[in-house]
N, C-alpha and C positions, 0 to 999 in steps of 0.2 A: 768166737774170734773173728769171724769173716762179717758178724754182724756188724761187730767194735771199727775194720775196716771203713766199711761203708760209709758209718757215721761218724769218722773221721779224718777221710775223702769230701766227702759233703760240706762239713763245716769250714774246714778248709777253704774251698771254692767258695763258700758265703762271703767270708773276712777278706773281700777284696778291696785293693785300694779304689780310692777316687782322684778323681783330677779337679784341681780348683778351679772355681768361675770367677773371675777379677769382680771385684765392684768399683763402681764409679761411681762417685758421691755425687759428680752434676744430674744423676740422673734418679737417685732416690727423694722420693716424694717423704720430705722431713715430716715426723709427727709431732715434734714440741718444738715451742720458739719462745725465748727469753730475748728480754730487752735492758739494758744498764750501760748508764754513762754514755749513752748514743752509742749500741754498741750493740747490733743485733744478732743473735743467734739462732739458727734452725739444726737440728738435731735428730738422729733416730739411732735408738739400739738395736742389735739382731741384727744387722746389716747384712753380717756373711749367709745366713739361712736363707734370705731371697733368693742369692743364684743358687740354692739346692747343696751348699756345701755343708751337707751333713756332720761327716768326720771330724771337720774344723769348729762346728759350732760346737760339737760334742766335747772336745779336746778343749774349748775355750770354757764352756762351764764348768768340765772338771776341774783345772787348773786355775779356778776362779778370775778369769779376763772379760772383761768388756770392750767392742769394739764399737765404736761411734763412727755413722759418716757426719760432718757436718756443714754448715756455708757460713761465714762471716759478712757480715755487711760494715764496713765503718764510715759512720755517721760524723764524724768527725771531723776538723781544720786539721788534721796533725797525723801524716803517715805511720801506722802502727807496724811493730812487727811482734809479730804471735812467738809464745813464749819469753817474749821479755818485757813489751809495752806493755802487753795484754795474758791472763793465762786464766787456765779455766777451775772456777771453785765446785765446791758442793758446798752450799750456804758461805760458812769462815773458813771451809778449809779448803785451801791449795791439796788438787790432784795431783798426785805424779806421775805422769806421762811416761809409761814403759818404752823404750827403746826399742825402735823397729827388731833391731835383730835377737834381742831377748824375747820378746813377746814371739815371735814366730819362731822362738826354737821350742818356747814353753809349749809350742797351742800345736807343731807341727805333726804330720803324720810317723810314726816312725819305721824309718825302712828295714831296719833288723828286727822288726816286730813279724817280717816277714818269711823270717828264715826257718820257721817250722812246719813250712809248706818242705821240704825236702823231707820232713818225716812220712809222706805222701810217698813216696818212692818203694817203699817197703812193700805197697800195694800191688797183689798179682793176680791176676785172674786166669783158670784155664780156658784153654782153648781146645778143641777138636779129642782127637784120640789117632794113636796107629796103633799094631802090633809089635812093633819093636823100635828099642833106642836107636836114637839117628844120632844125638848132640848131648853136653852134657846140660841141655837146657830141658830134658826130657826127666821127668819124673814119675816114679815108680809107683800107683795107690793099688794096684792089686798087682798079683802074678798074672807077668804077660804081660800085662797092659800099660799102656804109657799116653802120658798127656802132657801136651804144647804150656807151658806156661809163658803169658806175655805179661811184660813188666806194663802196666795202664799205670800204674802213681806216677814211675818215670819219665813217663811220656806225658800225665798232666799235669804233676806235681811239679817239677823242675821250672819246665818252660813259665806257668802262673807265677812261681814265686818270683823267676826273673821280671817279666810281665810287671809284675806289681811292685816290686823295689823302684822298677822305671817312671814308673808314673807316680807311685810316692815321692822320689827325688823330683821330679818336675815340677809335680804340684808343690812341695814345699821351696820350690824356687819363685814360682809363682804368686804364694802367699808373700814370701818377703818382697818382691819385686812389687806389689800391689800396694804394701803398706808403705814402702822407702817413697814410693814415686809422689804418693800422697800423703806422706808425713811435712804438714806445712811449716813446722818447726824453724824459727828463724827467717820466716816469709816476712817482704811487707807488705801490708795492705795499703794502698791510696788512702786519699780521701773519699768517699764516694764510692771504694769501691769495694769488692767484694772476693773473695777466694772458699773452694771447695777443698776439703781433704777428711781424712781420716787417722782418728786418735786408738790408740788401744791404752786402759791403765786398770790395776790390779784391784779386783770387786767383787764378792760375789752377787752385789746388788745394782739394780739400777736406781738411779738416785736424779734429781733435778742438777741438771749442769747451768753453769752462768757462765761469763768472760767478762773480767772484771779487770780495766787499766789499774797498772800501778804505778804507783805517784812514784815520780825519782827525784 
């Protein structure tokens, strides 16, 4: 029984949350680049795994999401704006472009995933020994003898789990705050010019992306 404790005290303390690391797509070094209709794309999948956000990449493959940083360039006489002049295919088909706040509820950490860290409380260990009961926190294993017990889950279990509900909640404010701020959706591009952002849409493959104008 006190083995069963141990090692599930332990496992506990492993399943801690993490805190997101933002990505910034000006600053990802693209590894593919498509060209069409004068209308340049640079591109890289796995974005979130460079800054080390394990939990979110994990939580993205499960739930089958791809997250893309990428840069626009238009080549073009004629102001575009992403998602209606322009949108991005896989060969003939139109992508659907997950909604910042669905994709980051699907891919998020979840906070009540954390509330079995209070089964850690149960956890007691003794302490010392006297001759005789002082409280009734004094426990009986032989005649005569009595020993301290201190609550240790209590004291590590509670505080982690609150711990980690907090920084689960932050970090998954931080994921959606990441993807809203660079969801370029309805942007326009100049002529000449260029814009940086990030897509999430529902995959479990990586596949060649384009941007392809549509005629109106």
């Amino acid at each position: 029984m006190k083995t069963l404790k141990y090692i599930s005290l332990f496992l506990l303390l492993q399943s801690c949350a993490s805190a997101y690391h933002p990505v910034y797509p000006k600053n990802v070094k693209h590894s593919m680049h498509e060209s069409k209709d004068n209308i340049d794309l640079s591109y890289k999948y796995g974005v979130l795994g460079e800054n080390g956000n394990g939990k979110y990449v994990r939580r993205a493959s499960r739930k089958g999401y791809q997250i893309v940083a990428y840069k626009v360039t238009n080549n073009t006489e004629d102001t575009l704006i992403m998602g209606k002049d322009i949108v991005f295919m896989n060969g003939d088909k139109r992508i659907m472009i997950s909604n910042d706040l669905y994709a980051s509820k699907a891919v998020k950490q979840y906070v009540i995933g954390f509330l079995p860290y209070a089964a850690g409380s149960y956890f007691w260990v003794y302490l010392g020994g006297s001759s005789y009961p002082t409280t009734e926190t004094k426990y009986k294993v032989k005649e005569n003898y009595y020993t301290t017990k201190f609550p240790l889950g209590l004291v590590i279990s509670l505080p982690v789990m609150i711990g980690n509900m907090v920084v689960a909640n932050f970090s998954n404010k931080a994921f959606y705050d990441n993807m809203k701020y660079n969801d370029m959706s309805g942007k326009p591009i100049p002529p000449k010019g260029n814009i940086y952002g990030l897509v999430s849409f529902k995959s479990k493959e990586q596949f060649p992306l384009t941007l392809v104008k549509i005629k109106q």
